[in-house]
C-alpha positions, 0 to 999 in steps of 0.5 A: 031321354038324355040323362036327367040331372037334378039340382036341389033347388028343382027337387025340394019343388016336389015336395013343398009348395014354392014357384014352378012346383007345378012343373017339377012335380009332373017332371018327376012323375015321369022320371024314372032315375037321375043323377047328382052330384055328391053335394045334392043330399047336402044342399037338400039339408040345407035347404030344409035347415032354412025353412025349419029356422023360417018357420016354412017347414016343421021339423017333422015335415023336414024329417020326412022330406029328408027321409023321402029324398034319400030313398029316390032312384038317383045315382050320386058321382063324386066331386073327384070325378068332375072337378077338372071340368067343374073348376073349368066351367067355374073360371070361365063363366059367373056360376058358382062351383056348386052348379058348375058341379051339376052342370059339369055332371050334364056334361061329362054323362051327356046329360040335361041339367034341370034347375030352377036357378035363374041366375045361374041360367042367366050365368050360362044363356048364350053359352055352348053349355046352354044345351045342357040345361033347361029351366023349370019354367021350360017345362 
C-alpha cells in the first residue's frame, strides 16, 4: 500500500456521524500508520471548536476526540519540507494552501491523498496530481 495521507476533514469522519463515515471508518479499520502534514492537529481542533460552538459536539466529546486523535499512528512532516511544492501546486491550481500542504505531502513520499473535500477534488480532476488523491466516496 502507497502511503496514506490523511486530511482532517476525512479523520473527524471516524469519530462523528457525518456523510461518507461509513467509508472512512472501515478505511481506518485497515490503516496501520499515515501521514500528516504539521497543520493536521490544528485543522482537527478547528473542526472540534465549530462543532462544540454549533451545538454538533459537546465539549466533553470533543476532549475525547482530541485526545483520541493525538494517540493515532501517524507521522507529522513539517510545512518547511514541503512549501516549495505546496506553494508550487497552490499557484497553479484553485486549492488552498492548506490542501496543496497534504497534496504536496502525496507527492513528495509517494503517496495517495484521502479526502472528503470535494471542491478540492473538483480543484485537481483531470490533473496529473489526481493520481495522488482518492476521494471518500471512492472507497
Amino acid at each position: 500500500m502507497k502511503v496514506p495521507v490523511i486530511d482532517a476533514c476525512f479523520a473527524i469522519k471516524w469519530f462523528l456521524p457525518e456523510d461518507g463515515s461509513d467509508n472512512a471508518r472501515r478505511f481506518f479499520s485497515e490503516l496501520d500508520n499515515f501521514v500528516v502534514p504539521d497543520l493536521f492537529l490544528i485543522e482537527i481542533d478547528n473542526i472540534l471548536s465549530k462543532k462544540v460552538r454549533k451545538g454538533e459536539l459537546d465539549i466533553p466529546g470533543a476532549e475525547e476526540i482530541f485526545s483520541i486523535i493525538r494517540n493515532l499512528p501517524f507521522i507529522v512532516i513539517p510545512y518547511k519540507k514541503l512549501s516549495k511544492e505546496v506553494l508550487f501546486i497552490s499557484t497553479r491550481f484553485p486549492i488552498t494552501q492548506y490542501d496543496a500542504c497534504y497534496l504536496a505531502l502525496a507527492v513528495e513520499y509517494q503517496g495517495i491523498f484521502y479526502t472528503a473535500d470535494k471542491r478540492f477534488l473538483n480543484g485537481v480532476a483531470n490533473t496529473a496530481y489526481s493520481e495522488y488523491v482518492v476521494g471518500i466516496d471512492e472507497l
